[in-house]
C-alpha positions as CSV (number, residue, x, y, z in Angstrom):
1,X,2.8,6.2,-18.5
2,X,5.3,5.3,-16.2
3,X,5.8,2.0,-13.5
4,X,7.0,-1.0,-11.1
5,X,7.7,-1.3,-7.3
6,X,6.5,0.3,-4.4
7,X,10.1,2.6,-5.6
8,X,8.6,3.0,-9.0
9,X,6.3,5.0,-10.9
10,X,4.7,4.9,-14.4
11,X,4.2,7.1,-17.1
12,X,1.6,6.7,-19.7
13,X,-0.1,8.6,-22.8
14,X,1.4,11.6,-24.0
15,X,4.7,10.5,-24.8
16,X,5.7,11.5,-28.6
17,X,7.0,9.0,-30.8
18,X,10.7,11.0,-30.8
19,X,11.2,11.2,-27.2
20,X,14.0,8.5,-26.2
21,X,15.1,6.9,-22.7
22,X,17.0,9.5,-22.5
23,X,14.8,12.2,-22.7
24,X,12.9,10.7,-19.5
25,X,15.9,10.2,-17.6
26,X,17.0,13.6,-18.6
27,X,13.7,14.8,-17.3
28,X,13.4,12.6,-14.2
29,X,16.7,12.8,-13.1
30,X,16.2,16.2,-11.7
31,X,13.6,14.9,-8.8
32,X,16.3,12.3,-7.3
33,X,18.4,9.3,-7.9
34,X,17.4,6.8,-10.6
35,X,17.7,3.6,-10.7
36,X,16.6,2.7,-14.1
37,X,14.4,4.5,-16.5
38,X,12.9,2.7,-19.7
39,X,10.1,2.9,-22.9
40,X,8.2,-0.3,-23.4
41,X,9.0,-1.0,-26.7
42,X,6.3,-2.8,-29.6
43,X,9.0,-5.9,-30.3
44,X,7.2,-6.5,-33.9
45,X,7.6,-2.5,-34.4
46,X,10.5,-1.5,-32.7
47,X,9.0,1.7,-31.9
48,X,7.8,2.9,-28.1
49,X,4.3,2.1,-26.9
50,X,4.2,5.7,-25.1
51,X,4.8,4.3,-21.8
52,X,7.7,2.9,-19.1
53,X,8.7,2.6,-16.1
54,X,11.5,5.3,-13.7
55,X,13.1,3.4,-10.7
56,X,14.0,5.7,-7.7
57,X,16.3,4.9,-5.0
58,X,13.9,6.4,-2.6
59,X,10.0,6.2,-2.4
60,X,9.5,10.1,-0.8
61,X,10.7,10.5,-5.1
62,X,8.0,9.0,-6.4
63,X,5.4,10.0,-3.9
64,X,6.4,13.7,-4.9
65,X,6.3,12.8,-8.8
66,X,3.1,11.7,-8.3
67,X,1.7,14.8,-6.5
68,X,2.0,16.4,-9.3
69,X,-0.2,14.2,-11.9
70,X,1.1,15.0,-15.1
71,X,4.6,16.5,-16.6
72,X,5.8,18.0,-19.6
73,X,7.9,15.8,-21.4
74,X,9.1,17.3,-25.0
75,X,6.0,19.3,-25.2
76,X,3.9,17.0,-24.6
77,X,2.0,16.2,-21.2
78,X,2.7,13.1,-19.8
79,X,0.7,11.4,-16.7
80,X,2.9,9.7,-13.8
81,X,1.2,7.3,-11.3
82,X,2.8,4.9,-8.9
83,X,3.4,1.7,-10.6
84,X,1.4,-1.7,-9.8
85,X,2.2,-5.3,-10.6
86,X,0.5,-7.0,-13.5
87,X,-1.6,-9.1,-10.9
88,X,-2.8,-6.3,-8.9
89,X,-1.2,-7.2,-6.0
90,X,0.6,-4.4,-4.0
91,X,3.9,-5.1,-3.3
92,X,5.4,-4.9,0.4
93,X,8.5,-2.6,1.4
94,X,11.5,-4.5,1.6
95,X,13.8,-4.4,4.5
96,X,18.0,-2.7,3.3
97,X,18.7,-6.2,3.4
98,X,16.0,-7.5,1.3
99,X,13.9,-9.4,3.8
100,X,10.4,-8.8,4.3
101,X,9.3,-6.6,6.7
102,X,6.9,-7.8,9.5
103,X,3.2,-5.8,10.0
């Protein structure tokens, strides 16, 4: 799975044990500009939990990623969904300047 902002998506199950940032950035990279792509990694292990988080500059990028529920990530299928904060909460779009915008 992948996650984060209102800019950010997750991804979750599916993702091998060899497939590296890289790989997803590799993959993602084609659907827009990143921002930052990472694994969640197990810190007793060291190994990937099968999930992370791609960071978009855009949020049209991660509403068309999402369209299409799952992708193909080194042959293995891989479900995207928009990420959400730990507490549930849905975070509100930020003005360019980082001030939050009024309803």
């Amino acid at each position: 799975m992948i996650s984060t902002t209102m800019k950010e998506f997750d991804f979750k199950g599916g993702i091998s044990s060899d497939t590296s940032q890289d790989d997803v950035y590799d993959y993602f990279k084609d659907f827009g500009n990143i921002v930052e792509a990472m694994l969640i990694f197990d810190k007793s292990t060291n190994k990937h939990k099968g999930f992370g988080f791609v960071t978009y500059d855009k949020y049209d990028t991660v509403d068309e990623i999402c369209c299409q529920q799952f992708h193909v990530i080194n042959g293995k299928k891989v479900e995207t969904k928009r990420a959400q904060p730990k507490d549930g909460t849905v975070p509100r779009p930020k003005k360019p300047d980082g001030g939050e915008l009024l309803d």
